[in-house]
N, C-alpha and C positions, 0 to 999 in steps of 0.2 A: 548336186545334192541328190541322193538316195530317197524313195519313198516307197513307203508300205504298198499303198496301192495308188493308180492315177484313175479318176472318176472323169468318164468323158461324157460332156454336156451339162452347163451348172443351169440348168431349168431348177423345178421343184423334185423332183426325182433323184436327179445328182446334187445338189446341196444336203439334200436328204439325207442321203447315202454318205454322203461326206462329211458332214457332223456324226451320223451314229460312229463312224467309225473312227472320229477323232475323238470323240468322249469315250469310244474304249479304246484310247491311248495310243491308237495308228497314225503315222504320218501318212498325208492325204494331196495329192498332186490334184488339185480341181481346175480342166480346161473346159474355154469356152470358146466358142471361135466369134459370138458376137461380140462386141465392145465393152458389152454388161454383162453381169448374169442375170438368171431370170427373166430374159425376152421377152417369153409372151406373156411375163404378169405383172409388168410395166406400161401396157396398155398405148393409144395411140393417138395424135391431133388432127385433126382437119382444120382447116382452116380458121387455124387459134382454138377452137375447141379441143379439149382432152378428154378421151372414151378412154376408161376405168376395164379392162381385162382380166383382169385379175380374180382370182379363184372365189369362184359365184354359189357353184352346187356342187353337191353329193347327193348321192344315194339315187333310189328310185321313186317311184309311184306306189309306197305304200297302201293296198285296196286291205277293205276289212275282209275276214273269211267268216 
């Protein structure tokens, strides 16, 4: 199979990238070399507990002027 473009890496960046350019009607080859996509915003256990990764913040330290 043929594709428009192939998006390397399905983190947030590349999935990103890879819907906009499927809702404007490209075919989209999205690899990932972990098992999943989205790696680090699947988060991780210790010892039966599960730690939440996933996208926390934006922006900066707004000070007043």
């Amino acid at each position: 199979m043929r594709y428009d473009f192939a998006v390397i890496g399905a983190g947030v960046s590349g999935i990103t990238s890879a819907l906009i350019l499927a809702k404007h009607g490209r075919s989209v080859a999205l690899l990932e070399k972990a098992p999943r996509t989205a790696p680090l915003l699947r988060g991780f256990s210790r010892q039966g507990v599960q730690f939440d990764t996933g996208f926390h913040y934006t922006g900066g330290n707004r000070g007043t002027d």
